[in-house]
Wavefront OBJ file of the C-alpha trace (Angstrom):
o trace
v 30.969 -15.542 -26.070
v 31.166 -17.535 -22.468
v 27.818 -17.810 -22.377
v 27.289 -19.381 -26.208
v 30.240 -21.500 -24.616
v 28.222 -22.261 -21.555
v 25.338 -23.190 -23.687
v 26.683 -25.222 -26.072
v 28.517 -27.491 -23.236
v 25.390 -27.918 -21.280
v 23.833 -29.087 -24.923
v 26.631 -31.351 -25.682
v 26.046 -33.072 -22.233
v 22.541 -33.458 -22.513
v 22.638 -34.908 -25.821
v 25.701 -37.355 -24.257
v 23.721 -38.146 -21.466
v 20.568 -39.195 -23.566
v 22.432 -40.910 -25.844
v 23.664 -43.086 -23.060
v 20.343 -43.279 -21.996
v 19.081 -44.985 -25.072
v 22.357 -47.088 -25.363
v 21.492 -48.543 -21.528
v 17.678 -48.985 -22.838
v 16.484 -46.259 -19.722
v 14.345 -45.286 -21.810
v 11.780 -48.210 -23.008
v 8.556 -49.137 -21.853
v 7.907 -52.668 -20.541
v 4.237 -52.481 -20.598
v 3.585 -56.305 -19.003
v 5.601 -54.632 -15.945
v 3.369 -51.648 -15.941
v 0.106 -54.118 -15.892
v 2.168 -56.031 -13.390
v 2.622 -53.168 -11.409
v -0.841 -51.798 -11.675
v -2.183 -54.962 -10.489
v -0.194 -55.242 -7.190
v -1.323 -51.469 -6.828
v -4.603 -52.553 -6.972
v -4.634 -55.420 -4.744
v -2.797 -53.363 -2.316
v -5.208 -50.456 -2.136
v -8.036 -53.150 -1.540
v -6.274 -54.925 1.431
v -5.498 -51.447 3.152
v -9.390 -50.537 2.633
v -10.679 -53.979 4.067
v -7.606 -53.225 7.118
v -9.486 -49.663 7.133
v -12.766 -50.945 7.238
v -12.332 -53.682 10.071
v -10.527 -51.022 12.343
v -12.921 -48.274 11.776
v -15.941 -51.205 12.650
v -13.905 -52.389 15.993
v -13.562 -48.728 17.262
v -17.170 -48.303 16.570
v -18.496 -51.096 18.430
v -16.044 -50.390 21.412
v -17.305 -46.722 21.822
v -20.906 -47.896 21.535
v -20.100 -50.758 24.288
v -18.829 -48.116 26.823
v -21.423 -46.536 28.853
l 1 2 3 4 5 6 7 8 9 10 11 12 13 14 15 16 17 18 19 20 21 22 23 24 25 26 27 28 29 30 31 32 33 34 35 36 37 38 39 40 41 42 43 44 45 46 47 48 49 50 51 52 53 54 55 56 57 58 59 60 61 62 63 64 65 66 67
């Protein structure tokens, strides 16, 4: 019996709690903020590769320069 208890007040939350979450709107999708999103990713992992790249070609020409 305590654990049909235990079960049932652990369901009751849940449902309260998603409920809520529906009520608040925590649950919907903005898709223009996803593309938004996506796009800074995007620009972002292209500056870090171009930072990448022009370190990576600096320590290569210093090594070479060094006898």
């Amino acid at each position: 019996m305590t654990m049909r208890r235990l079960f049932v007040t652990l369901l009751v939350i849940v449902v309260g709690i998603t409920g809520f979450g529906f009520y608040r709107g925590w649950f919907t999708v903005n898709r223009d903020k996803i593309q938004q999103d996506e796009q800074r990713a995007k620009e972002k992992v292209l500056e870090l590769t171009h930072e990448l790249k022009t370190k990576s070609t600096e320590a290569t020409d210093k090594a070479t320069e060094q006898p």
